[in-house]
N, C-alpha and C positions, 0 to 999 in steps of 0.2 A: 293631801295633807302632808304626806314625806316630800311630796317635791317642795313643797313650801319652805316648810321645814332645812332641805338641804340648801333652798338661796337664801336662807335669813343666815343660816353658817356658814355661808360664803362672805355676805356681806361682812358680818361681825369677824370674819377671817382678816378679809381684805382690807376693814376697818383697823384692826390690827399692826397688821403688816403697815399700814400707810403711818401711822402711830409711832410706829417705830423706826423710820424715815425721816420723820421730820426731827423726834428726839436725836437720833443720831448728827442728823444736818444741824441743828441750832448747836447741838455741844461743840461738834467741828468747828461752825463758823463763828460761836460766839468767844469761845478759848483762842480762834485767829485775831479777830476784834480785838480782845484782851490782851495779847500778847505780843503780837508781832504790828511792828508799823512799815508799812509797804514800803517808803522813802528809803529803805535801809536795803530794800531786795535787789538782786543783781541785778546790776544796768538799769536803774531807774535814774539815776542820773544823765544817761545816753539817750531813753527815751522820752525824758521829761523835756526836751525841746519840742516835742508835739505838744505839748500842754501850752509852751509857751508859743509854739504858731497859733495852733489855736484862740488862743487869748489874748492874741494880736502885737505879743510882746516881738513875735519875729516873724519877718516878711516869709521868712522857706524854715523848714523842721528842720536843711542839713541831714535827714535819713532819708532810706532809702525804700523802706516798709511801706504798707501801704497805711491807708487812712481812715476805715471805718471803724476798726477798734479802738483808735487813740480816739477819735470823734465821739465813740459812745464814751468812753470815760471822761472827755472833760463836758460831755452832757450831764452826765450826773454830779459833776464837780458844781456847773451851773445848778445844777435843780435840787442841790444841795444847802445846807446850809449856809448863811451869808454872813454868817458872825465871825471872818477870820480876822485873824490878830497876827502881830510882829511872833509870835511864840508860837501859835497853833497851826499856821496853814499847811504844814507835812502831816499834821495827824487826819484834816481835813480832807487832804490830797488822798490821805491813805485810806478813809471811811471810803471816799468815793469808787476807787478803785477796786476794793473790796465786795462794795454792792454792785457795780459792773459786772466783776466777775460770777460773782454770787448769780447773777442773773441769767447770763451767757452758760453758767453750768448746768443750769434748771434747763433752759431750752434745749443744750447740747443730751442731756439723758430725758427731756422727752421726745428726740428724734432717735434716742439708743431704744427709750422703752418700744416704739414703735416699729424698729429694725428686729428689735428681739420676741414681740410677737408675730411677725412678721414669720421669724423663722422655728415658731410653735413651742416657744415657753410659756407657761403658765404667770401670770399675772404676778401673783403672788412671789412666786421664784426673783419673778426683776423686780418687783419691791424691796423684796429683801438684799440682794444682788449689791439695788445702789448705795442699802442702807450699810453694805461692806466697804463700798467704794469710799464713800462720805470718811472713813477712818482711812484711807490709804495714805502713805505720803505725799504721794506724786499730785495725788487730789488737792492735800491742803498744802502744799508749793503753789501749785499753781492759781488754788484762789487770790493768795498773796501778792503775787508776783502782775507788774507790769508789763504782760510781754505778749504779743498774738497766740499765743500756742492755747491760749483759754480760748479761743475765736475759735481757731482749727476745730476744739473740742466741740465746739458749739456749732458749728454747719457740717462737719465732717459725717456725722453719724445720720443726717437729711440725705445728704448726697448719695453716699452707700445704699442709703437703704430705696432712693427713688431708681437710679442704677440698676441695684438687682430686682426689682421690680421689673425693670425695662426688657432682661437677659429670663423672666419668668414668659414670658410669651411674644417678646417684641412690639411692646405696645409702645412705639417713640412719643406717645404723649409725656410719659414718663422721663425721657431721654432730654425733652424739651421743656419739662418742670426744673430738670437740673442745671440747666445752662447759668441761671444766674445765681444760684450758693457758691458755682467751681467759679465763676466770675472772680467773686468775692474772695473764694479758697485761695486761689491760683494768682490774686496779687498781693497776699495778707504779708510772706516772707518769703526767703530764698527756699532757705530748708522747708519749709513747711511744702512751694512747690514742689521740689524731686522728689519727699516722701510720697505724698498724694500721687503724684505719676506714675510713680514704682508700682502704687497700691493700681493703678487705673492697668496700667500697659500687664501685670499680672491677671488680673479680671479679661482683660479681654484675648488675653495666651489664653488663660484656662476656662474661657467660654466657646472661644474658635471661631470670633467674630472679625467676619469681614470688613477692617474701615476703609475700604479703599470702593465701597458700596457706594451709590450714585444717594439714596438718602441720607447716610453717615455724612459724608461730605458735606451735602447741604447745611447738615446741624452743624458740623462742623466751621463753616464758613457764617454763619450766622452768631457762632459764640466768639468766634475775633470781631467780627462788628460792635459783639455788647462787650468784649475785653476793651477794646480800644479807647473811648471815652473814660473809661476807669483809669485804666496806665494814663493817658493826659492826665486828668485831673492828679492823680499822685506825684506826675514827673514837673506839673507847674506847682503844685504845693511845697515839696521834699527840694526840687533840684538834682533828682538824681534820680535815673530808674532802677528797678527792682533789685536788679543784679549788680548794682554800684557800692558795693559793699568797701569802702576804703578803710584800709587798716592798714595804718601809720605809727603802730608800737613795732619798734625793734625787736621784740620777744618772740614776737607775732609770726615769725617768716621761717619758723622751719617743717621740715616734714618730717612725719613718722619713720620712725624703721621697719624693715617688715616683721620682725618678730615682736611688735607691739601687738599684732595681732593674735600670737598663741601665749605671750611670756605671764607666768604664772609667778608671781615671787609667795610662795606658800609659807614661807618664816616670815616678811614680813607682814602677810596679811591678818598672821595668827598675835606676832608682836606690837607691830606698829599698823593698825589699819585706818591711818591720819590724812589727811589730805596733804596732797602731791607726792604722801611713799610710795606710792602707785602708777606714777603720772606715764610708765614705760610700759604698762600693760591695761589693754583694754577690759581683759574678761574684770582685774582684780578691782578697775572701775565702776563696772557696771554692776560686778556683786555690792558693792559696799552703800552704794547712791540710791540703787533700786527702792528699797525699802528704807534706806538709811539717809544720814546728811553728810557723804562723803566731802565734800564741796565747802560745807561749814557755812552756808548764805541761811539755810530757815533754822532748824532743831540749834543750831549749835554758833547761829550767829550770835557774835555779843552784843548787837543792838539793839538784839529781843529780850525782851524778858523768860522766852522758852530757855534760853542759858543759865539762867539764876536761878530757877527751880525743880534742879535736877536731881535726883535723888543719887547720889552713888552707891554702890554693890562691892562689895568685897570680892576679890576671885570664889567661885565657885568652879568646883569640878574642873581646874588646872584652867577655866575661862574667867579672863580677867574685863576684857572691853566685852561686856555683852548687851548693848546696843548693837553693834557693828556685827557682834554675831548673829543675831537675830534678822538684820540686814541678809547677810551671807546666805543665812538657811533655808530665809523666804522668797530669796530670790531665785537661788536654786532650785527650790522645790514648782517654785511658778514657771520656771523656763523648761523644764522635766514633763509639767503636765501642755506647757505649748506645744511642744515634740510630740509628745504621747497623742492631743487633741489634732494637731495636723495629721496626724496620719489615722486617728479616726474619722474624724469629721472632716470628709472631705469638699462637703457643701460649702463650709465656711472658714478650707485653707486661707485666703486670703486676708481674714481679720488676726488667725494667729501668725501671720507674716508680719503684721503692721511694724512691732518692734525693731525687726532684721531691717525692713524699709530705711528707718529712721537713720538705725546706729550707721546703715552703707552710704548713707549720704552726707553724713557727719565723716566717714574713714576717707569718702573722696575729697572731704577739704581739707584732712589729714595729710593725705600726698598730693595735696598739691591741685587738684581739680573743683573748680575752674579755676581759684589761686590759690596761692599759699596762704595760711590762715589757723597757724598752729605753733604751737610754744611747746616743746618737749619739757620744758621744768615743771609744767604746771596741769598742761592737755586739758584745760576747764573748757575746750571745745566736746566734752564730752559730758556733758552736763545730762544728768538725764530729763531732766525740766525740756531739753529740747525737742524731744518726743513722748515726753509726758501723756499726750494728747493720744495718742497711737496707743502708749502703754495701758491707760486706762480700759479703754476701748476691747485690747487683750484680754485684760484683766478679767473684764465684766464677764464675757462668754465663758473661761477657763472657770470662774466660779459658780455662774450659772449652769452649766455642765454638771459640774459636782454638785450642785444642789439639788439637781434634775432629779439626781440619784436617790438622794436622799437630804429631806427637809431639817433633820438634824443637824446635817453637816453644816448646814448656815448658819445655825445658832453657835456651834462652833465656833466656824470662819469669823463673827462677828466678835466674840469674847476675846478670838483670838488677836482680831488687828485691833482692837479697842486697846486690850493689854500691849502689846507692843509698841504702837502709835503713839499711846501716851506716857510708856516709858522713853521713847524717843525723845519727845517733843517736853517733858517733866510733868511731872504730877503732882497740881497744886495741892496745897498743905498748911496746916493749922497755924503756920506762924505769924506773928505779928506785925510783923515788918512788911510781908508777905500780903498781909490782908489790906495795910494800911494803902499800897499798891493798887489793886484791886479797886478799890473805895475809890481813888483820886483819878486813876485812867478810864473807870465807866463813865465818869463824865462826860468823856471826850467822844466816845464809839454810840456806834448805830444801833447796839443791841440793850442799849443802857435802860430804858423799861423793862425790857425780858429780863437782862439780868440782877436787878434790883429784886426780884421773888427770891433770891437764890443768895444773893449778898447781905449779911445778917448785919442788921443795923447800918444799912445804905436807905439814905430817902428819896424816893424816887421822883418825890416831885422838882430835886438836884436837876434833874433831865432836862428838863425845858428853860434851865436859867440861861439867857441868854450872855449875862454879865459873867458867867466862869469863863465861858470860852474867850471873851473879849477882853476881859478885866485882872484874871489869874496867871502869875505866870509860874508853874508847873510842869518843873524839872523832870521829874522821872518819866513822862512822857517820853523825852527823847535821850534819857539818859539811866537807863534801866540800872547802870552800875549799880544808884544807890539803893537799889534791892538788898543786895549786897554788902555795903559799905553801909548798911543801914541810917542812910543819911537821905531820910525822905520830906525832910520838912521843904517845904514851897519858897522858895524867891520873894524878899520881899519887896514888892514895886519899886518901890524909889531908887533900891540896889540893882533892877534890872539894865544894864546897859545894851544895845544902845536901848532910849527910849522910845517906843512909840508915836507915831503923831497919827491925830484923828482927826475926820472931814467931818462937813457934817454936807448936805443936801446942798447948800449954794458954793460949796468952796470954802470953808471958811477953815482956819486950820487950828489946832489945840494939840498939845503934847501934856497928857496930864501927867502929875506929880507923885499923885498917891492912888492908888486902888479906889478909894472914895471918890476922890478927881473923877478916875474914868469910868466909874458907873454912872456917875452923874451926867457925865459926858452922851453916852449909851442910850439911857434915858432922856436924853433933848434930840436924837437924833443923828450924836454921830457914828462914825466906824472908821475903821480902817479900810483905808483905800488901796485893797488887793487888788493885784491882776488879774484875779481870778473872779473877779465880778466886772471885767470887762465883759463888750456883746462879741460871743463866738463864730467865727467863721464856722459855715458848710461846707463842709462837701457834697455838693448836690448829687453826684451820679452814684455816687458811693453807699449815700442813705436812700436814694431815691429805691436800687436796687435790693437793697436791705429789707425798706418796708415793701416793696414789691414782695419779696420772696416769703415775708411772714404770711401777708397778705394770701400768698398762692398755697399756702400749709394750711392754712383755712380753709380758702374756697376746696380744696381736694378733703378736707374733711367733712364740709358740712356737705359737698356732693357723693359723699360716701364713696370715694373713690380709693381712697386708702383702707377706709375699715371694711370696705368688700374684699380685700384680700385677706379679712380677719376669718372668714366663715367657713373654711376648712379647719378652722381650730374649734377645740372645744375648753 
């Protein structure tokens, strides 16, 4: 009867915790939805050429990156909605890339939840853990953002954890589950290989493992066979291999000093802690970005709407910028307990290295290795977004640790990054202007059912008209100023220039006149003839490998070969 008794209060525990993971996850990802439109995040302009190889608009991308994560986003561009319009296809672009990521971070934390039972945390503790993560910065950058480092996140934490599996008794079945995610890893970015190399060639200094063994080798000579089809296929797509990074701005070519590496400017970090006051010191970088938006691309872009609903604070306590401070404090305090953790927890040095990995591989294109590839005015080669992936990764263990300790502290850690995060990012607000916002951009986003429970006086059956998207033309969308400017009234059709022209199914062409024109229009079948409703090029070895490897996280779980390492835990 008590044992019973103790699994129904587990359950209802565990029910719990999972309850509050998801609330955490939909407010994250529906306030990103809501506020931020992906077209406007760094470098999406640079790698929107993949969208358009893909969709046939260009024979080669022109990059150099690899191909499976541009591929899964414009699969969901495809499997997306088809109502694009002269006005909507960046908000479209941005839904899609959104739920990509969205997707990619689900799988990357349950190959973290499985590395962290693995290494005998309690269930509950990583419940909670991710439901801290979900509020991080570095988190919602990166759902946002167009760039592989969400990919990274998303196989990096499988590979790790089938690796130290492998270094748990040498059982190379393990060794040769991992071959095709580091495939994948190992031709996503530049940066993203040295980090992972750093992470691998450290594991195997501090396991004292022989690769120059006659079976090592073999694996080894079998994963350049499954590399090799992969680089072709991205060097005949892109035009260029991995390491062809051409950078042709003049800004672009210098190198660091070396006391970029200790220089502390402490007046102005405390007066001016702005983007590029800094650009001559690393550390006052990395404090400001960590938890902050040193860089000014998500929190403090002005193409989001996170800019326009910012609350200001009077100085308090001689602190005047205290976003920036709260950046500083939590970043410090996180790098404090990475030191304090590495030299306890020795088992899993290697994860609290991931950070140091990153930033050293970003400081050797600093001076100059393999090229120059650095702007002393600006140093946005220091973006924390570019090891995000690693950070997070950090992150998790350093607070699952302190949770370990005690189950309080997460309720804590929770209140605490919720407050911060959303003072960073603004904290919406009663005002009218505000709401009216709200009302006319849920139209547009993914979560617009979920968030019509919550939007007072939005109707939800709004969701499914196909004629807003195609037929409205709906300025604040990409023009968040008029938050601000409170000038939110809508574009009247006829005033929109240029005009639109619509197809219908035989070719036939029509440029309607008025709003009424083009539902009407809608309604007999036509649309706008986007590029994005071209048929998508494959990459075959790319996805082939991809679904191979989901495929094989399967088969090792319904053989019970992963959850047998669960049964020394309780």
């Amino acid at each position: 009867m008590l044992n019973n008794f103790k699994k129904y209060k587990l359950k209802f525990e565990l029910i719990g915790y999972l309850i509050l993971f998801l609330v955490t996850l939909f407010i994250a990802f529906s306030n990103i939805n809501l506020h931020y439109l992906t077209t406007s995040s760094p470098d999406f302009q640079y790698y929107k050429d993949y969208l358009s190889y893909f969709f046939r608009e260009f024979e080669y991308s022109g990059r150099e990156q690899g191909l499976i994560y541009f591929f899964l986003v414009s699969l969901f561009v495809k499997l997306g909605p088809d109502n694009f319009s002269l006005d909507n296809t960046n908000q479209l672009l941005s839904n899609a890339v959104q739920l990509t990521n969205l997707s990619l971070y689900l799988f990357g934390l349950t190959g973290l939840f499985f590395l962290l039972r693995y290494k005998g945390f309690k269930t509950k503790h990583i419940i909670m853990t991710f439901s801290i993560i979900n509020f991080f910065p570095q988190t919602i950058n990166m759902l946002v953002t167009m760039k592989p480092e969400i990919f990274a996140f998303a196989i990096l934490p499988w590979s790790v954890f089938l690796i130290f599996l492998f270094f748990e008794n040498y059982d190379y079945t393990f060794l040769y589950f991992s071959l095709i995610p580091n495939v994948l890893l190992l031709t996503s970015k530049g940066t993203i290989i040295g980090s992972v190399l750093l992470l691998y060639l450290y594991i195997v200094i501090k396991e004292k493992f022989n690769i120059l063994s006659i079976k090592f080798i073999s694996i080894f000579l079998l994963f350049l066979v499954l590399l090799s089809p992969v680089l072709l296929e991205n060097f005949d797509a892109n035009g260029k291999h991995i390491f062809e990074h051409t950078n042709q701005k003049a800004e672009m070519q210098d190198t660091a000093d070396l006391n970029f590496l200790y220089n502390i400017n402490f007046h102005d970090l405390y007066m001016y802690p702005f983007r590029h006051s800094h650009a001559d010191s690393l550390i006052g970088m990395v404090v400001l970005d960590t938890f902050g938006d040193y860089y000014q691309w998500y929190a403090y872009n002005d193409q989001s709407a996170f800019h326009y609903i910012k609350k200001n604070f009077n100085s308090i306590w001689y602190i005047t910028h205290w976003r920036q401070f709260f950046s500083v404090v939590l970043t410090l305090i996180f790098y404090i307990y990475v030191i304090y953790f590495y030299k306890k927890d020795s088992n899993n040095r290697s994860i609290y290295l991931m950070p140091f990995f990153g930033l050293f591989i970003l400081l050797l294109q600093a001076y100059g290795i393999p090229q120059v590839n650095f702007d002393k005015e600006t140093a946005e080669l220091f973006k924390t977004h570019y090891y995000s992936y690693l950070l997070i990764i950090c992150l998790t263990f350093v607070i699952i640790n302190l949770i370990n300790k005690n189950t309080i502290i997460g309720f804590f850690l929770i209140a605490l990054f919720a407050f911060t995060t959303s003072f960073l990012y603004g904290v919406p607000n009663d005002n009218q202007d505000y709401k009216e916002y709200l009302h006319s951009k849920n139209l547009h986003v993914d979560t617009c059912l979920l968030n019509s429970f919550f939007l007072d006086g939005f109707e939800k059956e709004n969701c499914d008209d196909k004629h807003i998207d195609v037929c409205n033309f709906d300025r604040i969308i990409y023009n968040t100023k008029d938050i601000a400017s409170k000038n939110l009234d809508g574009v009247d059709y006829k005033e929109y220039l240029p005009m639109q022209t619509l197809v219908d199914p035989n070719g036939k062409e029509i440029t309607p006149k008025s709003r009424g024109e083009c539902i009407r229009a809608v309604q007999d079948g036509y649309y706008y003839n986007s590029v994005y409703l071209n048929k998508i090029k494959v990459p075959f070895f790319n996805l082939f490998y991809f679904i191979f490897f989901i495929f094989s996280i399967i088969y090792l779980l319904r053989k019970r070969v992963l959850s047998n390492t669960f049964n020394k835990i309780t």
